[in-house]
Every structure is written in structure tokens, then in C-alpha cells.
N, C-alpha and C positions, 0 to 999 in steps of 0.2 A: 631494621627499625632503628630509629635515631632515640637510643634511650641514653641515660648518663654515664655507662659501660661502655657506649660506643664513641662518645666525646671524650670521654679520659684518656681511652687507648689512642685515639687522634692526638691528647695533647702528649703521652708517653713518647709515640712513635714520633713527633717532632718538636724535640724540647726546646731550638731556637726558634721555630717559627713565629711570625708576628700574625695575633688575629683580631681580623675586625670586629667590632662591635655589635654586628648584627649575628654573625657567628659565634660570638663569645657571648649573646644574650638568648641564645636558643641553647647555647651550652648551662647555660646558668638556670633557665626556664627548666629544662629535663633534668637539673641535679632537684631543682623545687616538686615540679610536676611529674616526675618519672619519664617522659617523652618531650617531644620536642620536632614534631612534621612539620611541614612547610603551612598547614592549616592554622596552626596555633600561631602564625607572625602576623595574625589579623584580630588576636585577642588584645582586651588591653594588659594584662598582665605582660604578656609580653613585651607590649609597647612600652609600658613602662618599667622596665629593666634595662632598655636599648636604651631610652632615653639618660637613664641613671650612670649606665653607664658611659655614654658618649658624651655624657658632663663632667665626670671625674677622670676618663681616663683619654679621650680625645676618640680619633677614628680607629686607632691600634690598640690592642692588648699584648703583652706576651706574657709567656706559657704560666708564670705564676700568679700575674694577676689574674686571669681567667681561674684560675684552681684554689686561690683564695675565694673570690666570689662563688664558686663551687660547693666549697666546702661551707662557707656561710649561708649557703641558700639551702642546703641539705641537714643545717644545723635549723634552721629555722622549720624547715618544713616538718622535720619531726616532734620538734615546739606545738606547729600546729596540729599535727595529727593525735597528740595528748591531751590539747587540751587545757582546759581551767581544771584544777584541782580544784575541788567543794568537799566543803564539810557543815554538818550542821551547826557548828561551831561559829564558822566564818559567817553563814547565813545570818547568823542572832546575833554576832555585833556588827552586821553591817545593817541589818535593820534599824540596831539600836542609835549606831551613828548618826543612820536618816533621820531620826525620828529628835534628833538634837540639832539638825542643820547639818550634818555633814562633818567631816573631816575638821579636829579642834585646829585652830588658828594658833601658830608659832607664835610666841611672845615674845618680842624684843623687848631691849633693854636699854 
């Protein structure tokens, strides 16, 4: 199984290697999503991390660009998986905001 225990130890066992983009976005997809098969390079998630990344970094990655975007996508996903914080608190001044138009308008001077 191609999970993101299995892409780390790829990037451990070859610390100079150079990797492509589509490799390095299936590695990036399994630190977000947990896995990463050959089925998920027809989602768009996917697509669009290949894309992301073959804009910032060209056709090559190596080993610590791949492992930054790793870690950032694994910092994220966990983001997602908590959540919005709510409170009733939050709720009743955000009502009360709407109920005044929104968000006050910064005053210059």
C-alpha cells in the first residue's frame, strides 16, 4: 500500500534523489489523504497539487522540497479533520454582526 510511511521511507532511503512532480504529488496527496494508488491521479485533488506543484517547482523536486510540502499537507489535513471551533458565543456575535451589515469598516484618516 502506498500510504505516507511508505513515501517517507522512499524519500529516507534516497536523500539525493531528484523527484518528479507527479511522484512528489502522489506523495504530497498520501501525507493529506492517508494513501495515494494509482486510482486517485484521476481525482481532482490530485490534479491539482501536480499542478501546484509543477508551477513552483518545475518538473524535479528534491528530497526536502517534497518533505516540506509533506509536512504542510499533513499540517493541513489535520486542520481539516478538527474542524471550525464553535461556540455559542461566536454564534451570537456573528449574528449580531449580520444583522448590522457585516464586518465594521476600518476608518482612515
Amino acid at each position: 500500500m502506498r500510504d505516507e510511511q511508505h513515501y517517507r521511507q522512499m524519500l529516507i532511503q534516497n536523500p539525493n534523489a531528484s523527484v518528479g512532480f507527479t511522484l512528489a504529488a502522489a506523495m504530497v496527496y498520501a501525507a493529506r489523504y492517508g494513501i495515494c494508488e494509482t486510482e486517485q491521479h484521476s481525482t481532482e485533488e490530485w490534479k491539482t497539487i501536480a499542478r501546484r506543484l509543477k508551477s513552483i517547482y518545475g518538473e524535479n523536486l528534491d528530497v526536502d522540497e517534497v518533505t516540506n510540502e509533506m509536512d504542510s499537507a499533513h499540517v493541513s489535513a489535520a486542520g481539516a479533520a478538527l474542524g471550525s471551533i464553535k461556540s455559542d458565543r461566536k454564534s451570537i456575535s456573528s449574528a449580531a454582526n449580520g444583522r448590522r451589515g457585516g464586518r465594521p469598516r476600518k476608518i482612515t484618516e
